[in-house]
MARKEZA-113794 format. One record per residue (C-alpha): residue number from 1; residue in one letter; chain; x, y, z. Coordinates in steps of 0.001 Angstrom, whole numbers, plus 500000, padded with zeros to 6 digits. Each point is the difference from the previous one (the first is absolute). Layout:
N
<atom NUM, 'A', 'A', <X, Y, Z>> ...
//
This chain:
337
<atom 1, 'X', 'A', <726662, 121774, 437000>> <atom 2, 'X', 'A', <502282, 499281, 502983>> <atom 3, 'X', 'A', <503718, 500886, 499728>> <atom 4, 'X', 'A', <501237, 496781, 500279>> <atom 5, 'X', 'A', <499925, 496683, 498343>> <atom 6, 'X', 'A', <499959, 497143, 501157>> <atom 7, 'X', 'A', <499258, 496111, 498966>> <atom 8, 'X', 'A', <496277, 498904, 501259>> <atom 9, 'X', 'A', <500069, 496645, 501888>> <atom 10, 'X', 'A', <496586, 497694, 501290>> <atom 11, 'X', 'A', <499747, 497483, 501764>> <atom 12, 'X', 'A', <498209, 497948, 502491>> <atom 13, 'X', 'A', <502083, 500152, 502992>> <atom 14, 'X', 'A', <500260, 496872, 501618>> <atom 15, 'X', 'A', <503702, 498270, 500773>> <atom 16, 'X', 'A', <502139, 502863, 500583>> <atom 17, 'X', 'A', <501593, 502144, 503188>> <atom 18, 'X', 'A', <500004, 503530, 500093>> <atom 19, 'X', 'A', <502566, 500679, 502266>> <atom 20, 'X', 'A', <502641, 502152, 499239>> <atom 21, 'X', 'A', <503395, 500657, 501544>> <atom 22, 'X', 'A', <499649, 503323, 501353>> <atom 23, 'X', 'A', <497336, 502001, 501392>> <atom 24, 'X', 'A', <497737, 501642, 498243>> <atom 25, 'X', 'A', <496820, 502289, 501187>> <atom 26, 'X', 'A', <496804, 499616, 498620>> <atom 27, 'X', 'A', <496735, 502579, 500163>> <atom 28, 'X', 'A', <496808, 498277, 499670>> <atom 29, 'X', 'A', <497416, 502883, 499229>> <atom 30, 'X', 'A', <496163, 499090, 500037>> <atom 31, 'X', 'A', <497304, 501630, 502332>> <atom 32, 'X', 'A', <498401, 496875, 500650>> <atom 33, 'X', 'A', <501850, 498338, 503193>> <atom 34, 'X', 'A', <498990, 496699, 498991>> <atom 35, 'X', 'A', <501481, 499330, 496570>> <atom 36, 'X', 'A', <503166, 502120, 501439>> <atom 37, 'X', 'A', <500241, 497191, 502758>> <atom 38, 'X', 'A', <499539, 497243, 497094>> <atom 39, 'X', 'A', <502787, 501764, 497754>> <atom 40, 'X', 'A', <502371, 500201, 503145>> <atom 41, 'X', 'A', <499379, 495925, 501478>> <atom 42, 'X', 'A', <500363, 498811, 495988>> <atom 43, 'X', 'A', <503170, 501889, 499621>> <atom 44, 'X', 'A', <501813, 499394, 503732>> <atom 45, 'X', 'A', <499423, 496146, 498850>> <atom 46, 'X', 'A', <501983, 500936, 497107>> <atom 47, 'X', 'A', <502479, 502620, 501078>> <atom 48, 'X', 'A', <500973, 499494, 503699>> <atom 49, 'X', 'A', <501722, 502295, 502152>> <atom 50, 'X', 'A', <499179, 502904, 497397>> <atom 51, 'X', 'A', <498294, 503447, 501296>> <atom 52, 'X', 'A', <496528, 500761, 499248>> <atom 53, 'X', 'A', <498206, 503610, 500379>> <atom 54, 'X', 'A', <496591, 500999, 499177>> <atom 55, 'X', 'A', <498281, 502748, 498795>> <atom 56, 'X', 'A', <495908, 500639, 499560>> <atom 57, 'X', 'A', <499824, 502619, 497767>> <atom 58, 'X', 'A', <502208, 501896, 497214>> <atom 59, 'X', 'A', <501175, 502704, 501521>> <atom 60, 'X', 'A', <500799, 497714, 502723>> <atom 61, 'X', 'A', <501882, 497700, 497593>> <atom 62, 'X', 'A', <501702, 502908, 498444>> <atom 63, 'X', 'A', <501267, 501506, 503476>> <atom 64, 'X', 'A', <500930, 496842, 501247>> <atom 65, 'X', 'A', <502115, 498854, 496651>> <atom 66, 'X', 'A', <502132, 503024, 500375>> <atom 67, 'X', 'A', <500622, 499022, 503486>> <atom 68, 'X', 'A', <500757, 496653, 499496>> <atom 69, 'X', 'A', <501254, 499767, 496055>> <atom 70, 'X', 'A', <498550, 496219, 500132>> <atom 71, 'X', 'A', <501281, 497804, 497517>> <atom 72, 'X', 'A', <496113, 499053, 499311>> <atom 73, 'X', 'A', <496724, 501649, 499650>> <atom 74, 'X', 'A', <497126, 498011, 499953>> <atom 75, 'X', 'A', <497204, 502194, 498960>> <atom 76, 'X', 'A', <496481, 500228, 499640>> <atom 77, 'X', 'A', <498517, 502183, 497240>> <atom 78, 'X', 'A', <496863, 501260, 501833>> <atom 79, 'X', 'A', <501331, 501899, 503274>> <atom 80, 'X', 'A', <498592, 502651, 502111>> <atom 81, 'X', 'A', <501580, 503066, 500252>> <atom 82, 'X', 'A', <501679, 500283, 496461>> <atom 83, 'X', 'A', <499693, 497049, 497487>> <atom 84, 'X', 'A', <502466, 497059, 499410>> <atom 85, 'X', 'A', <501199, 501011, 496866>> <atom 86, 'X', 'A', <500839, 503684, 501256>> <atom 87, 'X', 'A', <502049, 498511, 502960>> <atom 88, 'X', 'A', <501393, 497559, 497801>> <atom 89, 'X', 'A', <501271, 503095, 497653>> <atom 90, 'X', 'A', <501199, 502374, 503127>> <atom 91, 'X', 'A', <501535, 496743, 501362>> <atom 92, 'X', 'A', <501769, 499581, 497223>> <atom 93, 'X', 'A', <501914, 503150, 500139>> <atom 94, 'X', 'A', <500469, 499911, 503908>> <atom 95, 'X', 'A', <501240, 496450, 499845>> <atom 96, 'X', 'A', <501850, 499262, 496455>> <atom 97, 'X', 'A', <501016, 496426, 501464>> <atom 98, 'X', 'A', <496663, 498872, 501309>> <atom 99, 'X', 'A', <498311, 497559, 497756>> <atom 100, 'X', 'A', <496914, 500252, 499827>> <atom 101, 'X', 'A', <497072, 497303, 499355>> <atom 102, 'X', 'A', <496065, 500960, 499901>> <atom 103, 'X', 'A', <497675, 497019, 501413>> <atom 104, 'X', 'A', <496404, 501829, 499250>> <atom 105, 'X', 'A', <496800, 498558, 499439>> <atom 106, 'X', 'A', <499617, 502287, 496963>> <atom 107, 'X', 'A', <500970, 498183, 496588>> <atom 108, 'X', 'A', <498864, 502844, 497833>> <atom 109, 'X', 'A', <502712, 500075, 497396>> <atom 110, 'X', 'A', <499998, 503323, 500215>> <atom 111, 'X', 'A', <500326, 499774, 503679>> <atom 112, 'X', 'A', <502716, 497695, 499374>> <atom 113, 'X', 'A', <501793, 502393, 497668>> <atom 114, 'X', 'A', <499907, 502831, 502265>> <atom 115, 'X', 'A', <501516, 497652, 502535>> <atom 116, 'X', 'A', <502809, 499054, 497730>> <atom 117, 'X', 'A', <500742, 503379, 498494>> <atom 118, 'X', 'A', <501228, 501119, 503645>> <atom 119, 'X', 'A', <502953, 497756, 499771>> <atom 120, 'X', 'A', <498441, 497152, 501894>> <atom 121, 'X', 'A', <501605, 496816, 499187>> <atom 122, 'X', 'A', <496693, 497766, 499892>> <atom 123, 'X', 'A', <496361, 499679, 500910>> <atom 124, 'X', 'A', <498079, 497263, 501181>> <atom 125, 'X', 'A', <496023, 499702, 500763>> <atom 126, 'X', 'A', <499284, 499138, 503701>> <atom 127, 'X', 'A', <497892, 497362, 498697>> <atom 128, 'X', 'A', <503186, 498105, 498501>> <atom 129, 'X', 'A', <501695, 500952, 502885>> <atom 130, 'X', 'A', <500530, 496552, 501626>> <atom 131, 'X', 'A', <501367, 499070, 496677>> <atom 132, 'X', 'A', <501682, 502824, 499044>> <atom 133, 'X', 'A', <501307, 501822, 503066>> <atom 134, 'X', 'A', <503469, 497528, 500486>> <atom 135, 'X', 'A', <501370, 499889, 496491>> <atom 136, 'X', 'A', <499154, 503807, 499516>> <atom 137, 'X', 'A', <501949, 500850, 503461>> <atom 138, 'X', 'A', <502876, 497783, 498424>> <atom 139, 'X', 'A', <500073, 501577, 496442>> <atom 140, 'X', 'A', <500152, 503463, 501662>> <atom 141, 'X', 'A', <502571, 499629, 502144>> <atom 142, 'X', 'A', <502827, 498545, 497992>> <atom 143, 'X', 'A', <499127, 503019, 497460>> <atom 144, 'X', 'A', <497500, 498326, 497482>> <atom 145, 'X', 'A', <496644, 501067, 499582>> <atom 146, 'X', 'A', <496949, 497850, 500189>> <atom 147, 'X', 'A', <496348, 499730, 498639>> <atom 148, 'X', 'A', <497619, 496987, 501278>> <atom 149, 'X', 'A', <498594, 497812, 497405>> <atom 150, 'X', 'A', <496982, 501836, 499179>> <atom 151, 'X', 'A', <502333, 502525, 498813>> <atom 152, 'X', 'A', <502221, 497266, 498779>> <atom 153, 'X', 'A', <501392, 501408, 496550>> <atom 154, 'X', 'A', <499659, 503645, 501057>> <atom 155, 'X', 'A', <502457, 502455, 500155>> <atom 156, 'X', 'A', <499347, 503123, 502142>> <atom 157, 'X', 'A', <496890, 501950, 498806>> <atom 158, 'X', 'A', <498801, 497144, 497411>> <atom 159, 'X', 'A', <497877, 497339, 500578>> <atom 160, 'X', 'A', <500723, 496410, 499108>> <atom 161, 'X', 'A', <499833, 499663, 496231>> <atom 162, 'X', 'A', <498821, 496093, 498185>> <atom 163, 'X', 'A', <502269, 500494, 496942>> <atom 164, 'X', 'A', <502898, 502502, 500445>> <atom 165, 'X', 'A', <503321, 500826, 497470>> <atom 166, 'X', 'A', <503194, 500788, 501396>> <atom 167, 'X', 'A', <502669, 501727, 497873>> <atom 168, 'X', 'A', <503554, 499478, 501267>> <atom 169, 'X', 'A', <502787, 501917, 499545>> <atom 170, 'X', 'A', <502716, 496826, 500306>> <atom 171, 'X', 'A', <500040, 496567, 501018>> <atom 172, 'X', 'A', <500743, 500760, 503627>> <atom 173, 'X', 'A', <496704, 502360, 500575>> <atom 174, 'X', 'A', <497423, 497155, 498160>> <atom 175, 'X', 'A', <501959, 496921, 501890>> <atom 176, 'X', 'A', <498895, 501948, 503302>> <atom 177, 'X', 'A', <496514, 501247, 498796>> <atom 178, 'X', 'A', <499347, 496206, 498912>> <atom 179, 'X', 'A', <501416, 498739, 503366>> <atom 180, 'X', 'A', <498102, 502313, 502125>> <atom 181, 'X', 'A', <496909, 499254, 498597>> <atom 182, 'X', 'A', <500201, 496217, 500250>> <atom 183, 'X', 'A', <501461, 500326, 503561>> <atom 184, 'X', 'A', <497077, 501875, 500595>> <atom 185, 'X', 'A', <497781, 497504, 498833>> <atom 186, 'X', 'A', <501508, 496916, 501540>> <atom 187, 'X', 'A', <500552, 501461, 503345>> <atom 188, 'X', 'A', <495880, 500833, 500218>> <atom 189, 'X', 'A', <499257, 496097, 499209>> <atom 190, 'X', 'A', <499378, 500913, 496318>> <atom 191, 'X', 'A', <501678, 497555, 497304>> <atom 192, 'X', 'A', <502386, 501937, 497635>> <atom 193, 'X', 'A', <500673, 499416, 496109>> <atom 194, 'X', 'A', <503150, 501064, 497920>> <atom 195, 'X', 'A', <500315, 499669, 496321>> <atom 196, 'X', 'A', <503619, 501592, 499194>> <atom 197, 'X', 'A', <503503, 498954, 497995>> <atom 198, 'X', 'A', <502473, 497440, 502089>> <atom 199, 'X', 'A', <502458, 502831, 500817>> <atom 200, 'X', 'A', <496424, 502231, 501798>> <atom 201, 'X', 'A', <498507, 497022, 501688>> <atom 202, 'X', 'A', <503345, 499212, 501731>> <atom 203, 'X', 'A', <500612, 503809, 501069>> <atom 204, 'X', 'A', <496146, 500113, 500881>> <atom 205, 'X', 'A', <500305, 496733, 502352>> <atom 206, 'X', 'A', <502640, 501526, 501397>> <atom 207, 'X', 'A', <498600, 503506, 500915>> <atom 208, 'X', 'A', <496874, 497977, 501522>> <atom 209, 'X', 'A', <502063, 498303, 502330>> <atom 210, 'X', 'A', <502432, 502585, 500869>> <atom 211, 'X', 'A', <496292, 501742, 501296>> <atom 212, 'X', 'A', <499437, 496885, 502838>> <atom 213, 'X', 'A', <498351, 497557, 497537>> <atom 214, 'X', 'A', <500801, 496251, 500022>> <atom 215, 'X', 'A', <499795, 499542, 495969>> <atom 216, 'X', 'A', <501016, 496661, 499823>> <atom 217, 'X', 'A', <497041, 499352, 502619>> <atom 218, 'X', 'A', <497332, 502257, 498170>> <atom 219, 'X', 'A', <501221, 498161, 496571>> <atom 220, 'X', 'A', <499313, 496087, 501930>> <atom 221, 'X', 'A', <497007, 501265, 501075>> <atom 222, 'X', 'A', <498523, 501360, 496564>> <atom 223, 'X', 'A', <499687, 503333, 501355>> <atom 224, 'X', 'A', <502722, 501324, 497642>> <atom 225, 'X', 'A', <500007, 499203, 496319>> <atom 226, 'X', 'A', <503463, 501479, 498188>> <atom 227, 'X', 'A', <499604, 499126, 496046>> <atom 228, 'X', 'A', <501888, 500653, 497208>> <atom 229, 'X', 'A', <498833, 502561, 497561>> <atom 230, 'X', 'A', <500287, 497866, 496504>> <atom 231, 'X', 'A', <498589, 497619, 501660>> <atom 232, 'X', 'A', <497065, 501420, 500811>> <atom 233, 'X', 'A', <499777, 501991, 496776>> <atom 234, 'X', 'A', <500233, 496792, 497894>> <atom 235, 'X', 'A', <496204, 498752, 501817>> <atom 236, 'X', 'A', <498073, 502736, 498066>> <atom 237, 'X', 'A', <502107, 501548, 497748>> <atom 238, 'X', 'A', <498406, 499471, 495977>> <atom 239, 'X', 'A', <501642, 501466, 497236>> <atom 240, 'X', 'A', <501636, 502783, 501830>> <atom 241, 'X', 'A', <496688, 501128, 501802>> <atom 242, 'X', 'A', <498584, 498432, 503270>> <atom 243, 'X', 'A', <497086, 498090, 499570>> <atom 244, 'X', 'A', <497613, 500927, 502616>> <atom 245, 'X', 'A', <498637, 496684, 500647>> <atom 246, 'X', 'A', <503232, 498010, 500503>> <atom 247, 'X', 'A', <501308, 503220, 502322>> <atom 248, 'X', 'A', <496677, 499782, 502293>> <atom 249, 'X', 'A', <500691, 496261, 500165>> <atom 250, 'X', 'A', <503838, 500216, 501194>> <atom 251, 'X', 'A', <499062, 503048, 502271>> <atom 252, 'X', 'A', <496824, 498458, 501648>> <atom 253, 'X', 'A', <502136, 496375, 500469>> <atom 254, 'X', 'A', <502796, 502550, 501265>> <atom 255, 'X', 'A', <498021, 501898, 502168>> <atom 256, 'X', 'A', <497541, 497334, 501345>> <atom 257, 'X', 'A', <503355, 497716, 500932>> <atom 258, 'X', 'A', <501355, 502663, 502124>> <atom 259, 'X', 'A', <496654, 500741, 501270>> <atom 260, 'X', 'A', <499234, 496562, 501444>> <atom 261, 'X', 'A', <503018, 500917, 502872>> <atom 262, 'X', 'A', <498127, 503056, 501391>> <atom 263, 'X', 'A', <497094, 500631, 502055>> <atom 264, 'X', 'A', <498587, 504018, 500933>> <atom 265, 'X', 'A', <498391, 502750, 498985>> <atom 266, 'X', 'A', <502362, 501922, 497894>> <atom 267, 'X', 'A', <501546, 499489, 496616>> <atom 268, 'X', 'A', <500413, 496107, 499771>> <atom 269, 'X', 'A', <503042, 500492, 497255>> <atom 270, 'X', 'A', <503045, 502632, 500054>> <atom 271, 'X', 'A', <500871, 500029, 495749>> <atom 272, 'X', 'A', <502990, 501507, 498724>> <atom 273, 'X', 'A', <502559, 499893, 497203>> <atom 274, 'X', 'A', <501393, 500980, 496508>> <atom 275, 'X', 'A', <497814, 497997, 497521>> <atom 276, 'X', 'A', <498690, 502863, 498417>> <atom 277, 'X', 'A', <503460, 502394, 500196>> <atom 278, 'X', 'A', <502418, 497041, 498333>> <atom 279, 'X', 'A', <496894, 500092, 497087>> <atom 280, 'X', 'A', <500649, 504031, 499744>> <atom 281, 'X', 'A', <503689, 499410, 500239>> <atom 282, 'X', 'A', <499625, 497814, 497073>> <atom 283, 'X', 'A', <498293, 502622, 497956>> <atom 284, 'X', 'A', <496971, 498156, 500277>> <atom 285, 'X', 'A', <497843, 503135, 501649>> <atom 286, 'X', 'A', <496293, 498824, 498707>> <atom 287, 'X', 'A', <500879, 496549, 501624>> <atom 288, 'X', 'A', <500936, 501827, 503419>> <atom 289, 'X', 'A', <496726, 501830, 500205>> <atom 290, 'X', 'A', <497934, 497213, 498611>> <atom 291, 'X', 'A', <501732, 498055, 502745>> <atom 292, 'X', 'A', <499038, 502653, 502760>> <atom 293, 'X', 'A', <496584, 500216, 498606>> <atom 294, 'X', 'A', <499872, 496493, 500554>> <atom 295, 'X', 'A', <501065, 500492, 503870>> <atom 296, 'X', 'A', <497360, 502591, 500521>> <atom 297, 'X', 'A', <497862, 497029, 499282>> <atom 298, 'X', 'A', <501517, 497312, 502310>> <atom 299, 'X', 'A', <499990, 502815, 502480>> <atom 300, 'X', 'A', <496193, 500649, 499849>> <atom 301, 'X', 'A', <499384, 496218, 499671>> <atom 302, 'X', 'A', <502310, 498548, 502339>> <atom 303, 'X', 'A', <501418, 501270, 504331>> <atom 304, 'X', 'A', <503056, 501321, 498715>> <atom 305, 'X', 'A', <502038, 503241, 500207>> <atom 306, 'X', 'A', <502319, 500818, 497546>> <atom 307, 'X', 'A', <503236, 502482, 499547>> <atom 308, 'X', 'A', <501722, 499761, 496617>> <atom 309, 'X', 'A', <503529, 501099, 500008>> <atom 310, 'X', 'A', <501215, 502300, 496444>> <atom 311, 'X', 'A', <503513, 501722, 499475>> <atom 312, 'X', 'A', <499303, 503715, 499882>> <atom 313, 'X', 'A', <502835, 500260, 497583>> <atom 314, 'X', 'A', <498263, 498318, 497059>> <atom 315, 'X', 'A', <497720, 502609, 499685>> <atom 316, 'X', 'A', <501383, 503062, 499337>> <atom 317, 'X', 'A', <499276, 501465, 496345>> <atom 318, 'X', 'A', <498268, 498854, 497194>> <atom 319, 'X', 'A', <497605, 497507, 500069>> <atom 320, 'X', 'A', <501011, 499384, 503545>> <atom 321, 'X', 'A', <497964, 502425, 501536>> <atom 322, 'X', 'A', <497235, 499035, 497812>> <atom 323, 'X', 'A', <499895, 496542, 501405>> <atom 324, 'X', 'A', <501225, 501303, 503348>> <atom 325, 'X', 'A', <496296, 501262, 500315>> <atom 326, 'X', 'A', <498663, 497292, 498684>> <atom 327, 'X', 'A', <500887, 497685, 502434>> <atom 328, 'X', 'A', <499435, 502383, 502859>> <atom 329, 'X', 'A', <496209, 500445, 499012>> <atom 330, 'X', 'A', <500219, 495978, 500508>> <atom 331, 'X', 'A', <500784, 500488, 503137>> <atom 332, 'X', 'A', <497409, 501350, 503346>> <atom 333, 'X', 'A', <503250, 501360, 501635>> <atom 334, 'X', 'A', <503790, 500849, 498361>> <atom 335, 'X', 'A', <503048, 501316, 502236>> <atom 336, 'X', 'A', <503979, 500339, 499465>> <atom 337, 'X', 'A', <502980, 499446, 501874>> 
//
């Protein structure tokens, strides 16, 4: 994986300058003049009086980064001479500042992992790239990495997951794992969802705008639903257990209100929350899986993505671990932080 870690952002890129206050040199590396010529005009629009140099192939781009230590690579994967992913690893140890972004036409994922594994701080497909190509540049430069929406969810190396589980070490780390990925979600014109205790949905809000997004905005327009936890829980809970026809009700009106603000291709409605860890923290494990059984469900049936936030602390020992694999096998894709 690469060496460095970074938060992935998305977005659509429309309403926002790139300029920056100092110079900065840029390397756009492709062998095919034309798209090098479209990369250059899109980002002079966006970053005037900035210097831009060219390479054609990857030993080209490697010579040439030494030279200039750019503060940006843009680079292709498939290059004459030596491939992408080789410059992009000898690059990396000429030039330790540059930052480097691949725009290939591959999306292979394990292309894509290759690419990432170098150190490269994103990737985008050239066929996004009218999309993609400003808000990646952005994310880069101030130090964040970036994946476009079809890798929307994704961290380096793994592919965008329907139903993941995130296991948090404190507070701080799922607040910012929850904020990412709705800031991701909202700032690619998908409508976001959070289900969490007062004290989380105000820290969450928070964290979302601190990352550029108008909240109060995306809440007046529908596109962001915050909702309290007991709330929700008191729809479908029966007798301790979630009845799966009352939860499919309140997650289909949930989901299909949300839905109604978006229009695209990708995931229609960005999930997240702590309904099933407050049911665990409760001692209540077989209602936490039944509950993320029950999401595997919406998921299939409904456009939604969904990340589920857990302590890691309340599993370790005993029956903890025990249900600690339970409610990973519930999920298509688990990762801590």
């Amino acid at each position: 994986m690469a060496e460095h870690s970074h938060q992935f952002w998305v977005g659509k890129g429309e309403g926002f300058s790139l300029a920056t206050s100092s110079s900065i040199r840029v390397l756009l590396v492709d062998d095919f003049e034309p798209f090098r010529r479209f990369l250059r005009s899109a980002l002079e629009k966006s970053l005037p009086g900035q210097h831009f140099y060219e390479a054609t192939d990857g030993l080209e781009a490697v010579r040439k980064a030494q030279e200039l230590q750019p503060d940006l690579v843009l680079l292709d994967v498939g290059l004459p001479t030596i491939h992408g992913i080789e410059a992009a690893r000898r690059i990396r140890v000429l030039c330790p500042n540059s930052k480097i972004l691949f725009v290939s036409q591959q999306s292979s994922p394990d292309i894509i992992e290759a690419a990432l594994n170098t150190g490269a701080y994103g990737y985008i497909v050239k066929a996004d790239v009218a999309r993609d190509l400003l808000p990646a540049v952005r994310a880069v430069l101030r130090g964040d990495a970036f994946a476009g929406p079809r890798f929307w969810g994704a961290s380096p190396g793994r592919e965008t997951s329907p139903h993941e589980a995130g296991f948090y070490s404190d507070d701080a780390s799922c607040v910012d794992s929850f904020a990412q990925f709705l800031a991701g979600a909202l700032n690619c014109g998908t409508a976001a969802l959070f289900v969490g205790t007062e004290s989380y949905r105000n820290s969450v809000s928070a964290a979302v705008h601190a990352r550029g997004i108008d909240v109060a905005a995306a809440i007046k327009d529908g596109r962001y639903l915050s909702l309290d936890v007991a709330d929700v829980l008191s729809t479908f809970m029966v007798d301790g257990l979630p009845d799966g026809n009352r939860f499919l009700k309140t997650a289909g009106e949930l989901i299909s209100l949300a839905a109604k603000t978006v229009t695209g291709d990708h995931a229609a409605v960005a999930a997240c929350g702590q309904s099933a860890a407050l049911l665990w923290a409760q001692g209540n494990a077989e209602a936490a899986i039944r509950l993320e059984q029950l999401w595997n469900e919406a998921v299939s049936k409904y456009n939604v993505q969904m990340l589920c936030g857990y302590p890691v602390t309340g599993f370790q020992g005993g029956v903890g671990n025990h249900v600690f694999e339970k409610i990973c096998a519930e999920h298509s894709a688990v990762h801590s932080r």
